[in-house]
C-alpha positions, 0 to 999 in steps of 0.5 A: 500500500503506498502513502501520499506523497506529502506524507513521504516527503514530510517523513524524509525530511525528518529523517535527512535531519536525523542522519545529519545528527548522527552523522555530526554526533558519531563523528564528534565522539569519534573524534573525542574517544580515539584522539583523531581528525575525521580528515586526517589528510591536512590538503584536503581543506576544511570543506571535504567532510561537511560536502561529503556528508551533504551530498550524502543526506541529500541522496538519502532524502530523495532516496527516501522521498521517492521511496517511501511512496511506493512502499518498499520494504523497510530492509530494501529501503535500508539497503538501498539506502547504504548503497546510495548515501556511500555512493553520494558520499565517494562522489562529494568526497572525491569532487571536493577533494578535487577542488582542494587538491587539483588531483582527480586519481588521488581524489578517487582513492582517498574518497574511496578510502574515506568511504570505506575505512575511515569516518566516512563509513559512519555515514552509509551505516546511518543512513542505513539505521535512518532508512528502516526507521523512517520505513517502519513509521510509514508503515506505521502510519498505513497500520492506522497507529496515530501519533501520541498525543500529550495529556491536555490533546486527550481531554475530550476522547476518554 
């Protein structure tokens, strides 16, 4: 059963700021934890992570805008998900640090490598755990479950 798109698209916008907050978060306590930069390679400049990351969230809002509609199952949708937000992220990592570094074959192995092994890897796995919630709300939705209401919403339904 699909949902309306406007309920889609609501639900994927909700979820694209969810990924950057875990993206922002899991990148900080990283950091702090294990003493390291996010982009340990000084050329890269101080803009490779943050298109990196907005490349990524902006595949996965279109990703999920479009596919919450058409009623995917919430593990396709994950995997989908991982896939797209990785491969978004290759391509933001790779055009910036292009931009920064004027080499386009060193620009394609680190955004591999950042993609892959360093914290670029949060990103993808996020984008995944975001995915199969914001599928099962939707599902939720279609279920008939309603949204909780505070105390003072149901004065009149009890």
């Amino acid at each position: 059963m699909a949902t309306n798109s406007t309920s889609s698209w609501a639900v994927a916008g909700f979820a694209a700021a969810l990924h950057v907050a875990l993206i922002v978060a899991a990148f900080g306590f990283v950091s702090l934890l294990a003493d390291v930069e996010p982009v340990p390679d000084p050329e890269a400049g101080r803009l490779v992570a943050p298109l990196t990351v907005a490349a990524s969230v902006i595949a996965l809002l279109v990703l999920l805008g479009r596919g919450l509609g058409r009623g995917l199952r919430p593990w396709s949708l994950a995997g989908l998900a991982l896939l797209a937000t990785w491969a978004a992220g290759v391509v933001g990592a790779t055009v910036s640090y292009a931009a920064a570094t004027g080499t386009i074959l060193a620009s394609l192995l680190f955004a591999l490598s950042f993609m892959t092994v360093g914290f670029g890897a949060i990103i993808p796995v996020t984008g995944a755990l975001v995915a199969l919630l914001a599928a099962v709300t939707v599902r939720a939705q279609q279920g008939g479950v309603e949204r909780p209401k505070w105390p003072w919403e149901r004065d009149g339904e009890e």
